[in-house]
N, C-alpha and C positions, 0 to 999 in steps of 0.2 A: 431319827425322828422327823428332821426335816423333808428328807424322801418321801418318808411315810405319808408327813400331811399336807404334800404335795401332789402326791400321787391319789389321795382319796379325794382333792378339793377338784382334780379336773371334771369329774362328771358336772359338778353344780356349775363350775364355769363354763363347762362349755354347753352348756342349758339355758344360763345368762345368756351367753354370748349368742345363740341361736335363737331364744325368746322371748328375750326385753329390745322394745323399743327407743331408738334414741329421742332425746325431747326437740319437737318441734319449733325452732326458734327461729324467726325472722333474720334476716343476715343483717340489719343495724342495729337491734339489741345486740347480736355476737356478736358482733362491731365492736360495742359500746360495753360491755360486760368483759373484751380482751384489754382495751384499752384499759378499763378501771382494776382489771387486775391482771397484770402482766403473767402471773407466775403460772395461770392454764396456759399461756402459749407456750411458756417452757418445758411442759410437759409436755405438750405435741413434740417439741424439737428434740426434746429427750426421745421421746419413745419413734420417732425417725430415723434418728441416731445408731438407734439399736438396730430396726428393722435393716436400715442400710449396713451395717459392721456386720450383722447374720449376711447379709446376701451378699456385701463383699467376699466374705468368708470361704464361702460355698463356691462362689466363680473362682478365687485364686487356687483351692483346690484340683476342682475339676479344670484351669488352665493349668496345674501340673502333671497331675494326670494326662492330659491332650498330648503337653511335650514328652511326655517321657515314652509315647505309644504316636509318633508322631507317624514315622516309618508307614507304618498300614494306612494314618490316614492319609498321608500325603500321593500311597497308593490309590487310595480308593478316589481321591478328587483327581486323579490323574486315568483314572479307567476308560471313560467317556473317550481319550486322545491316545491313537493311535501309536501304539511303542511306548504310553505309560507312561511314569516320571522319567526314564531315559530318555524322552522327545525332549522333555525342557535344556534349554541353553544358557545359562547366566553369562552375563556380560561383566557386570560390575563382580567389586571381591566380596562387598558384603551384602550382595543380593541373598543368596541362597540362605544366610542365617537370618536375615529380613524379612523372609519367606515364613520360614519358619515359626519364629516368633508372631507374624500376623496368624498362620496358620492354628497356633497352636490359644493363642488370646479369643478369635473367632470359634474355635470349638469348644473351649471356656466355657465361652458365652451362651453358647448354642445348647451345650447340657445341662449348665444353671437356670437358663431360663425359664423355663416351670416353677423352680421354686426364687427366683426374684420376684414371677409375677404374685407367689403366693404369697410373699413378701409383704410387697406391697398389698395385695389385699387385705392381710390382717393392720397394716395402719389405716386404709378406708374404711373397713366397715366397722366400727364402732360409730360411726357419724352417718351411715347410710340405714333404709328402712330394713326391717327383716327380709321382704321381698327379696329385695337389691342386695341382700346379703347371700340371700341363699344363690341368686342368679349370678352372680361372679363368681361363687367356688364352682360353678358347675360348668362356667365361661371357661375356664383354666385349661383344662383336659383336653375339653371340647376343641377350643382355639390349636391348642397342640397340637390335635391329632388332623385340623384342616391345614396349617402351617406345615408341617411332615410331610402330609399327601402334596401339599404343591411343592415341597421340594425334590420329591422322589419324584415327579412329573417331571420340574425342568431335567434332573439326574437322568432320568432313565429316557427317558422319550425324545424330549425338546435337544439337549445338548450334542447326544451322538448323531442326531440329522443336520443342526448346526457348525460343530463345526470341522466338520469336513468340507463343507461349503465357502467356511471362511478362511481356511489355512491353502485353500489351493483356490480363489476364488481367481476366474480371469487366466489362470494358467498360473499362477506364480504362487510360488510354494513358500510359506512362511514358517519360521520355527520359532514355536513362543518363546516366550522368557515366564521364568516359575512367578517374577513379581504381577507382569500383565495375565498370564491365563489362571492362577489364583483368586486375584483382584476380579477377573472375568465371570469365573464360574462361581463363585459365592455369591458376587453381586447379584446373578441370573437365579441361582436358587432363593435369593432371599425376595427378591423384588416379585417373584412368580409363587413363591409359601406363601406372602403378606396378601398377593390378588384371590388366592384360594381364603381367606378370613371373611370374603364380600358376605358368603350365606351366614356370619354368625352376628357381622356388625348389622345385616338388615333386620334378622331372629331379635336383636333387641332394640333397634328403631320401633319395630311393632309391638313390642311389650312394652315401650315407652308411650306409645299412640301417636309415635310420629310419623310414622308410614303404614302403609293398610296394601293389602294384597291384591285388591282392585287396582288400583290406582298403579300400584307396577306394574300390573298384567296390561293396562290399556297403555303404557310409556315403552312396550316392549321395542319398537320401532329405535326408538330415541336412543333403549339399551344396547344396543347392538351395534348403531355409531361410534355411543359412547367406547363402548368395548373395543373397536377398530383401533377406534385413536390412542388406547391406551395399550392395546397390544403391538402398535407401530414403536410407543414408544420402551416398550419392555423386549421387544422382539430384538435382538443383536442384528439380525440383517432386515434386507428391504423387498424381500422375495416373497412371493404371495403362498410361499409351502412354509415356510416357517411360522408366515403371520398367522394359517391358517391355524397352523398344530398350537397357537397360542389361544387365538379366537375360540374352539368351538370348546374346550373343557370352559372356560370363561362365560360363553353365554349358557351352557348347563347349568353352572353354578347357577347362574341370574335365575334363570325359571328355576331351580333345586328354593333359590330365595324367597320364589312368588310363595312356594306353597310354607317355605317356616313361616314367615310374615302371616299367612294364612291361621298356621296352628298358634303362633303367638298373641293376634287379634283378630279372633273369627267371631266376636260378640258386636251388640249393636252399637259402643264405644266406633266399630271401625267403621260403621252405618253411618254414623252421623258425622265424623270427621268428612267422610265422604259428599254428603248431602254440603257439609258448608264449603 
């Protein structure tokens, strides 16, 4: 019985949940309204509580999963270097299950992530507008699928021109170790997925009306500095082929932003920001 009226109550909930507004209250009344009665904030901490025990849940899974299928992936982060996981050298005794373990917690991570971030959503949005509700379930995917592409960029593209550069760089031939070229190549996918998110954080600056499509298109100059300096410091070497392979998907992004910004605030909102 409880399935049952469980199962018929989700359409009304989530009809709530999609089309009630939460109540507009100044931030020193909810000040003053948590203060006078503590026990609404125990409910926040409660239902945190949960959200965080689901989404711990979910990562320690899928980090059992990662070790048990460790093998393949430790192949496939080792494809990009020449001779594979047989190039790597441990030094120390418990390097290689050190490895592993970081190996296997980071792709954990890397498959939960979607639904941590959904996670968390469902404790934000009861206190955000409907808008801002509907715009974070559709940030989720969205975010993912920009995060993915800049990682399969540094993977397939950035890495294998890389490092062959850097293991023979000057004549002298270096053999990683699994702890530094792991540390290496994660660090470079993660740091270069986060630089591919730029078109989805500008996509909601401009639906927030705090950037307008104008206004990036005339700082274009400014963006492309900026983008240097930031690809110098994402770029593993100091070579102007690597920086380059870093720079131009990056300044694509930038203009790919001008025009979300555009579809996000193309009304006279972005008119008159502009005017002041």
């Amino acid at each position: 019985m409880r399935i049952t009226r469980f199962i018929s109550s989700i359409p009304r909930r989530l009809n709530a949940f999609f089309e009630e507004e939460p109540e507009d209250t100044p931030l020193a009344d909810a000040l003053s309204k948590t203060i006078e009665n503590p026990s609404g904030l125990l409910e926040h901490l409660n239902a945190l509580r949960k959200h965080a025990f689901r989404a711990l849940g979910v990562m320690a899974v899928a980090t059992i999963l990662a070790f048990i299928f460790i093998q393949p992936i430790l192949a496939f982060l080792t494809r990009p270097l020449s001779g594979g996981l047989a190039a790597l050298t441990a030094i120390d005794v418990t390097e290689p299950i050190g490895t592993v373990m970081k190996v296997s917690l980071l792709t954990g991570f890397a498959i939960s992530f979607p639904y941590i971030a959904f996670e968390i959503w469902l404790f934000i949005a009861p206190g955000v507008s409907r808008r801002m509700r509907m715009m974070g379930l559709l940030a989720i995917p969205i975010a993912l699928l920009f995060f993915l592409g800049g990682m399969a960029f540094a993977y397939f593209v950035m890495l294998p021109v890389a490092l062959p550069f850097l293991l023979n760089f000057a004549g002298i031939h270096t053999i990683p170790r699994p702890t530094s070229y792991v540390s290496f190549v994660t660090s470079i996918m993660f740091w270069i997925g986060l630089a591919f998110e730029f078109p989805l954080v500008i996509y909601i600056l401009a639906a927030l009306h705090f950037v307008n499509a104008r206004t990036l298109a005339k700082q274009w100059r400014l963006a492309v500095v900026i983008i240097a300096v930031v690809a110098a410091a994402i770029t593993p070497t100091v070579d102007p082929v690597n920086m380059s392979i870093v720079m131009g998907p990056m300044i694509l992004l930038y203009f790919l932003s001008i025009g979300l910004a555009y579809l996000a605030n193309p009304g006279p909102k972005a008119e008159e920001q502009l005017e002041k």
